[in-house]
C-alpha positions in Angstrom: 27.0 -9.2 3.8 25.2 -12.3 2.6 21.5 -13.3 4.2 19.9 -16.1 3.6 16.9 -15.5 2.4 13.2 -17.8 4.2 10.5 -18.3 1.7 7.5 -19.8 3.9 4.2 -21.5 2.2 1.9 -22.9 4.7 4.1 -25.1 7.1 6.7 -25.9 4.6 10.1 -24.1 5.1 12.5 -23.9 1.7 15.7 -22.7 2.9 17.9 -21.6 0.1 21.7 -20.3 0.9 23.1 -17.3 -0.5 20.5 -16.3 -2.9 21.8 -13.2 -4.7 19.4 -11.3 -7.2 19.9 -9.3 -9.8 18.4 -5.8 -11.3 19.2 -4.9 -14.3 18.9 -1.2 -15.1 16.6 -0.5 -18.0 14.2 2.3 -19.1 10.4 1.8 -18.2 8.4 0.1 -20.7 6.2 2.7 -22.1 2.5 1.2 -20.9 3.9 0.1 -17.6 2.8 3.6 -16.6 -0.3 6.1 -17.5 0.1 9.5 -19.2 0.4 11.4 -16.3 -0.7 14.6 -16.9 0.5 16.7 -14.6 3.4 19.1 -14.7 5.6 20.0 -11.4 5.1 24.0 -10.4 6.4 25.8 -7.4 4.2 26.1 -4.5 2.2 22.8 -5.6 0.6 20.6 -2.9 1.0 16.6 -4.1 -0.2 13.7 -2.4 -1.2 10.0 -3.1 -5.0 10.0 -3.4 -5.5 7.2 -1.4 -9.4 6.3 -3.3 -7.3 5.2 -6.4 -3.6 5.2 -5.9 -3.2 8.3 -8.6 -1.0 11.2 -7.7 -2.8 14.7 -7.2 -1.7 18.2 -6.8 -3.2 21.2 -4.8 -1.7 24.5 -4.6 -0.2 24.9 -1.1 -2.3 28.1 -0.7 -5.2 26.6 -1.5 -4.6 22.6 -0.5 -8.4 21.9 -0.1 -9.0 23.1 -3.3 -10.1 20.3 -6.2 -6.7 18.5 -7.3 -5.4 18.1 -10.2 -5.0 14.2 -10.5 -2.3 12.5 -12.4 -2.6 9.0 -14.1 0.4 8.1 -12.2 -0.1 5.2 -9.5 2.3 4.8 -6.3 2.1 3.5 -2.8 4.7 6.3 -2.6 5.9 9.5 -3.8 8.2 12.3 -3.1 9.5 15.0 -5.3 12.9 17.6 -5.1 14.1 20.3 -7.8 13.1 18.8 -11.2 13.3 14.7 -10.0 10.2 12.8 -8.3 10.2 9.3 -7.3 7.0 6.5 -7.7 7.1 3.7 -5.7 4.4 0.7 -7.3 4.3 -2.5 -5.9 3.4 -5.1 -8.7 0.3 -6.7 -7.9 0.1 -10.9 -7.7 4.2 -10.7 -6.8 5.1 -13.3 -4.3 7.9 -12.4 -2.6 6.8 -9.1 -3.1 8.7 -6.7 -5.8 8.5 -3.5 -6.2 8.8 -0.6 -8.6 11.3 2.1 -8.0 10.4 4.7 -10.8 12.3 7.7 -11.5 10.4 10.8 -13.2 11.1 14.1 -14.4 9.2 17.4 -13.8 6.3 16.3 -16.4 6.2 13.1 -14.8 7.4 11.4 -17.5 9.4 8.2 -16.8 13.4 8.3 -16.7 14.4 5.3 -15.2 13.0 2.1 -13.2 14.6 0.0 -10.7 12.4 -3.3 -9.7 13.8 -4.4 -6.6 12.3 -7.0 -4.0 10.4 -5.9 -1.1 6.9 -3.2 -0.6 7.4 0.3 -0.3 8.0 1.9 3.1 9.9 5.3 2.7 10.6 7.6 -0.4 12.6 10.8 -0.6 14.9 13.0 -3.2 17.9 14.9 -2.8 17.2 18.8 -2.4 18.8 18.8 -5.8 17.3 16.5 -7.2 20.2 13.9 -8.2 19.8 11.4 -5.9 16.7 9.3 -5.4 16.1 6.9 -2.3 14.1 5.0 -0.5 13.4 2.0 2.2 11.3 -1.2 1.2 10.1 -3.9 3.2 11.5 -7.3 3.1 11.0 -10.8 4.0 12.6 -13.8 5.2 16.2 -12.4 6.9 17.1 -15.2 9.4 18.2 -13.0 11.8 15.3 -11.0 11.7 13.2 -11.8 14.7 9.9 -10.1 13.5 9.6 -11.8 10.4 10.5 -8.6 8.1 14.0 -6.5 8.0 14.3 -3.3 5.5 16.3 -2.3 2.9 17.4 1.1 1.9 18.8 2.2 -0.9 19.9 4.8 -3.1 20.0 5.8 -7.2 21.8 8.4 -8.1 20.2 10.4 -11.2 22.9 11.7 -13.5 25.3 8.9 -13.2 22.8 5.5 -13.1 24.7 4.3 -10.4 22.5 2.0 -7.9 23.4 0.9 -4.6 20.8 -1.6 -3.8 21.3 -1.5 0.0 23.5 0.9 2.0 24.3 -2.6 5.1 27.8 -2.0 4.3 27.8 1.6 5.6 30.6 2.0 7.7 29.5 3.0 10.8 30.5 3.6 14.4 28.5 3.9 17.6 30.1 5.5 21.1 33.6 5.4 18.5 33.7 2.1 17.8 32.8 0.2 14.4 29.2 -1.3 14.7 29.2 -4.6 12.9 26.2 -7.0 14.4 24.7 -9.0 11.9 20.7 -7.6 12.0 21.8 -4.2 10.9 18.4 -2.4 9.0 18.6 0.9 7.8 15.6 3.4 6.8 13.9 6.6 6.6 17.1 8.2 4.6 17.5 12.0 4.2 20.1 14.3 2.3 21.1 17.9 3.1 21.4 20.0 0.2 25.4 19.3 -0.3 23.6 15.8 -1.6 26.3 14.6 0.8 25.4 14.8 4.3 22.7 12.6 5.2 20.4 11.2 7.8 18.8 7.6 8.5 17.7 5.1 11.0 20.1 1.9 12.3 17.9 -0.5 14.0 19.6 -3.0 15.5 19.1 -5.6 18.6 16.2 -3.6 19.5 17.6 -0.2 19.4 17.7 2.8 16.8 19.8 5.2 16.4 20.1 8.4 14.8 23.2 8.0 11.8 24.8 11.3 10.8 26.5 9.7 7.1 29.1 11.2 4.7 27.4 9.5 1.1 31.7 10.5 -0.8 33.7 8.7 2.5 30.5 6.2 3.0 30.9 6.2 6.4 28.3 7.1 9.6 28.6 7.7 13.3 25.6 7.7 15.7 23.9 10.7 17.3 22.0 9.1 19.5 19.1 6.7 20.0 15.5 6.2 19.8 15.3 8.2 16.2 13.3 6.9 13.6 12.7 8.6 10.2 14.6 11.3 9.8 13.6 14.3 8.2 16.3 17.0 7.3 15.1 20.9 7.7 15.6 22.5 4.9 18.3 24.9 6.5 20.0 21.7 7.1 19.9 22.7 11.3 17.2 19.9 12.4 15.7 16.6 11.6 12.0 16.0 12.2 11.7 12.3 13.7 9.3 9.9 15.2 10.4 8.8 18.4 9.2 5.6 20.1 6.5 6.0 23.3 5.6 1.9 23.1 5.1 -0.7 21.0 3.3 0.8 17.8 3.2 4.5 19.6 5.4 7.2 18.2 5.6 10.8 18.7 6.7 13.2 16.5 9.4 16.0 17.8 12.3 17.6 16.3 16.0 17.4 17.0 18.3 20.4 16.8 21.3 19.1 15.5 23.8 21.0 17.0 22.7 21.0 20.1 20.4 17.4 20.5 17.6 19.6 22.1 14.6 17.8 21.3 10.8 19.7 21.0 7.8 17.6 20.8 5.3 18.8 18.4 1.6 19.1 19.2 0.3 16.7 17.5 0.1 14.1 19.9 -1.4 11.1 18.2 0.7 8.5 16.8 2.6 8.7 13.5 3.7 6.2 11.3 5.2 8.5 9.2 8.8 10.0 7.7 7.4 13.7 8.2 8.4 16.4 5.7 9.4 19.9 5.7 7.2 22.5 4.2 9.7 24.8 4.9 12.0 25.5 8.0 8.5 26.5 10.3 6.2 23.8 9.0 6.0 19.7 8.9 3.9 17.5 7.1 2.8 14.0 7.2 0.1 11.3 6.4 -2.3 10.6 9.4 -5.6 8.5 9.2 -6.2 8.8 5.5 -4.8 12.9 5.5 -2.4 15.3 5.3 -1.7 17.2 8.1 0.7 20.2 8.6 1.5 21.7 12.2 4.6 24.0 13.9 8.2 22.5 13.9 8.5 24.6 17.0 5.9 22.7 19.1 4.0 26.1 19.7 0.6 24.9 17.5 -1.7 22.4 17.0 -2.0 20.2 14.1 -4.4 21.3 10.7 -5.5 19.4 7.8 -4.7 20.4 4.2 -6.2 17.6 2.3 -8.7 14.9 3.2 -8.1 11.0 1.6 -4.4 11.8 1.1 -1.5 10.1 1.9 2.7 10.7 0.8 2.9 14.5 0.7 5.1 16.2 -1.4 5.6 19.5 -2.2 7.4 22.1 -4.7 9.8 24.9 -4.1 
């Protein structure tokens, strides 16, 4: 699907038709990023520290304790078996561009993708082959708010990218969904690194997409779902759902029944929450971490103060 692409600078308006960009796949130069560091154990606690932009790590038994901080940078982070993913935007870049870098259990780099947009989302697979994300973009025609998203996907072992997953095949109430603002985001893979989970937005709607990554195709659950997250036993996806404009509430969705619990924390967040394990979620909130009860039966706590982009090892 081609987009034409607005580039805006003060009141004069460049249009430029079917602009289509490049990445080339290369290894990281080795300055781009600090010596990080920091070595991925089980039951670790990792966050952005949001003072300097460095990764840290806390056990999860102890998350208040003093954290270990890396010299890595990223506006996000996530991190599954032995793969974790940065997320940098480049400073000065207009249009934005950011970089997607790929890291192994030392955090040393494996692979970098620099693709336009700023960093939204950022998840691996359970096992740790596939890396993806969703970044914000400018200047779709189509896309009323001024911004639109792209989400894509890297898979480890093989290099292959898909830049944007737009050409999704998918179908809503059986029929093949094919309206031109499509915007996906807030992916999520069940341990099969098949089965997945994101958000369709489209003409002022979103919907829940149950995808198969081999067939590339998706059907829709149902609506008002945004940022999935898949329970680690694969039964339920943690989501925000949509009160008002700029108001979300955080619940969970049993799949096989589309029962939906409200959690108790009852402020608003902006977040693609994260399994702790099949009882607990996490997620960033007003410059923390906070954990509280998939099952809606407790209120929130926090584990770590001036922390954003949790992460955690099995």
């Amino acid at each position: 699907m081609k987009k034409i692409i607005l580039a805006v600078a003060g009141t004069v308006l460049l249009v430029v038709a079917a602009v289509v960009y490049t990445v080339s796949a290369r290894p990281h130069t080795a300055d781009a990023v600090p010596a990080a560091q920091l070595t991925l154990a089980p039951g670790q606690l990792l966050y952005r520290d949001v003072s300097t932009g460095r990764i840290a790590a806390a056990p999860l038994a102890n998350p208040g304790a003093k954290p270990q901080v890396s010299g890595l940078k990223c506006d996000r982070f996530a991190v599954a078996a032995r793969t974790a993913v940065c997320l940098a935007v480049r400073p000065g870049t207009l249009p934005a561009l950011t970089d997607v870098i790929v890291l192994d259990d030392h955090l040393n780099v494996r692979h970098t993708e620099t693709l336009p947009g700023t960093p939204s989302r950022a998840r691996v697979s359970p096992d740790g082959k596939l890396v993806y994300w969703t970044l914000f973009v400018t200047g779709d025609s189509y896309a009323a708010t001024g911004f639109s998203t792209r989400a894509g996907i890297y898979e480890v072992a093989t290099g292959t990218l898909v830049k944007t997953v737009e050409e999704l095949a998918v179908f809503v109430d059986g029929s093949r969904y094919t309206a031109s603002d499509v915007n996906y985001w807030g992916l999520t893979f069940a341990p099969d690194g098949n089965r997945f989970y994101a958000t369709l937005g489209s003409r002022g709607k979103t919907y829940l997409i149950e995808g198969d990554y081999a067939h590339y195709r998706g059907k829709a659950l149902r609506e008002n779902v945004e940022c999935p997250s898949l329970s680690p036993d694969g039964s339920r996806v943690a989501f925000k759902k949509k009160i008002s404009d700029g108001v979300w509430r955080l619940s969970v969705l049993d799949l096989a029944t589309l029962r939906e619990t409200e959690l108790a924390e009852t402020r608003s967040v902006d977040d693609q929450a994260l399994w702790q394990d099949d009882h607990t979620v996490l997620y960033g909130l007003d410059n923390a971490v906070w954990a509280v009860p998939a099952d809606g039966s407790g209120p929130p706590r926090r584990l770590a103060a001036g922390a954003s982009s949790p992460a955690v090892t099995g």
